[in-house]
N, C-alpha and C positions, 0 to 999 in steps of 0.2 A: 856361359853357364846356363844350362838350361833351367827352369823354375816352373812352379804348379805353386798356385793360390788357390782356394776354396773360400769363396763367397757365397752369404749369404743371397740370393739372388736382388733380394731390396735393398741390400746396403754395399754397394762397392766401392767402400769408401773403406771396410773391414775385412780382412779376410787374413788365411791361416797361411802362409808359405811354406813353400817344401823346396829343397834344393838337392839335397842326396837324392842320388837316381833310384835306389831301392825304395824310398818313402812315395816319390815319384810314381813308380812303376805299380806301387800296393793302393795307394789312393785313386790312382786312375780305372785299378784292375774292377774297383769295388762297383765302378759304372759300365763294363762292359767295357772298357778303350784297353788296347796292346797298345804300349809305350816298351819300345828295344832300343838299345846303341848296336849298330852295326859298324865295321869296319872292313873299308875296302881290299881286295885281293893284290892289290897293287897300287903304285904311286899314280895319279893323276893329274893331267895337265887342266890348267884351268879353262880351256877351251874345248878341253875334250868332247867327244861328237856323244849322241845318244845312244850308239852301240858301246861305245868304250866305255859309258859310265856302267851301263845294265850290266856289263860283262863284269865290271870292277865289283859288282855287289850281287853278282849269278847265284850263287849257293842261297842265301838269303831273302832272293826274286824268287825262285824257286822252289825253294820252302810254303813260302808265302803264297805263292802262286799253287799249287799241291792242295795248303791246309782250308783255304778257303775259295777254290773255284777260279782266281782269276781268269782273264782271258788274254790281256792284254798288259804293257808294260808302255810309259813312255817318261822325258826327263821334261821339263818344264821349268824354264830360266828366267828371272827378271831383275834387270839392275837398275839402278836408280839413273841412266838416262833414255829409258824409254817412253817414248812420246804420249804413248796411251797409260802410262804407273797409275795417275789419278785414278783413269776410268775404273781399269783393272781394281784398283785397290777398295772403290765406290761398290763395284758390284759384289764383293768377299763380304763386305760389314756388312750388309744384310743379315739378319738372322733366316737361318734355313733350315733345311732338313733334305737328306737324300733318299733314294730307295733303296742304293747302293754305297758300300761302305766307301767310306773318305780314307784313303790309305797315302802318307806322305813320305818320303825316308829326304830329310836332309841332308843332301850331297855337300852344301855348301851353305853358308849363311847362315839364316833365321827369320819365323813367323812364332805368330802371334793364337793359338787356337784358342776358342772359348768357346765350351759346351756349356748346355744349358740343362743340367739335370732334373728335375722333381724342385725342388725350392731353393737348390744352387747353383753357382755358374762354377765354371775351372775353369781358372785361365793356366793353359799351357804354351811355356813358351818355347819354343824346340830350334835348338842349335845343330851346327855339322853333328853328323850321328848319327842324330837321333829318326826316330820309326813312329810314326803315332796313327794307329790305324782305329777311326769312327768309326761303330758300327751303324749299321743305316737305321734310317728313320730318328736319330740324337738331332736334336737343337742344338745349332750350332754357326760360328760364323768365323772368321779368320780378316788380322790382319797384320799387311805386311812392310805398315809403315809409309813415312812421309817418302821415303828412299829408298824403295825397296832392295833389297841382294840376296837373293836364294838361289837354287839349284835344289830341284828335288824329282824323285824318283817317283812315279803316282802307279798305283794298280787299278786296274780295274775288270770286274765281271759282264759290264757289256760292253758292245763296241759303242753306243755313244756318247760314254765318258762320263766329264761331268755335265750333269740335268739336276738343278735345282730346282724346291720348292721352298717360295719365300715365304715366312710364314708374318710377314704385317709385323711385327712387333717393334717400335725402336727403342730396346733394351740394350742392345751393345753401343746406343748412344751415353747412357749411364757409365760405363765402366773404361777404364783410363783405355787411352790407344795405345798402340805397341810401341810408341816414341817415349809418351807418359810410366809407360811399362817398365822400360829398358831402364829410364833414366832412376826411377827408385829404384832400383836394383844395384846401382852403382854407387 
């Protein structure tokens, strides 16, 4: 189930839940974020290669790629027995900021995103689907759990991808992790 909380940005111990995708989608719109559900062109094997997934979601890549400039397309996999997950998972909680939007479409799985608005956070948590496209320069950081499993779809306008800027803060040390996340939710 995907979900959106709206925190106070000093108390993330508080915050407002949304679970309907339309409530979702209007809360997010209100900070500049496209939150989509997309659905693939055809069935998918779970090992499927990175042309087969982009082709599975073309019309969609497309669109996206058209309305806002992209240049490039690739899929980006992590499952919970990969040797480096810690590192990976160490350099996301960062709080950051891009120059170039954060664009994700989950093929498979789920993370954890949390923007960091004006005196609030959102934590969105995005399941198979779903599309949650950062625009640049948002405070922001993402995580993908003690075990991580996703599959996702990333866009991007230059060729060297993702280039963060961490912006010092440890504020997403305050706010539950994606494990902590999951598990109230259930």
């Amino acid at each position: 189930m995907s979900a959106l909380t709206v925190y106070p940005d000093n108390q993330p111990q508080s915050g407002a839940l949304y679970t309907d995708y339309s409530d979702i989608a209007a809360e997010l719109s209100r900070i500049g974020v496209q939150f989509e559900r997309w659905t693939a062109n055809r069935v998918l094997a779970d090992d499927a290669d990175q042309e087969t997934v982009i082709e599975a979601y073309r019309d969609s890549v497309e669109r996206l790629m058209l309305q806002y400039g992209f240049q490039s397309a690739d899929v980006v996999s992590l499952q919970p027995d990969h040797p480096q997950k810690a590192a990976f998972r160490e350099k996301f909680l960062a709080e950051h900021i891009h120059e170039d939007f954060e664009v994700r479409f989950f093929v498979d799985g789920k993370g954890l995103f949390y923007l960091h608005a004006g005196d609030k956070v959102y934590a969105i948590l995005c399941e198979k689907g779903d599309l949650i496209s950062v625009p640049a320069n948002t405070t922001h950081w993402f995580d993908m759990g003690e075990n991580p499993c996703f599959k996702c779809i990333r866009l991007f306008t230059t060729p060297e991808g993702w280039v963060a800027t961490f912006t010092g803060s440890d504020i997403a040390r305050s706010f539950p992790t994606f494990d902590q996340y999951v598990a109230a939710l259930s």
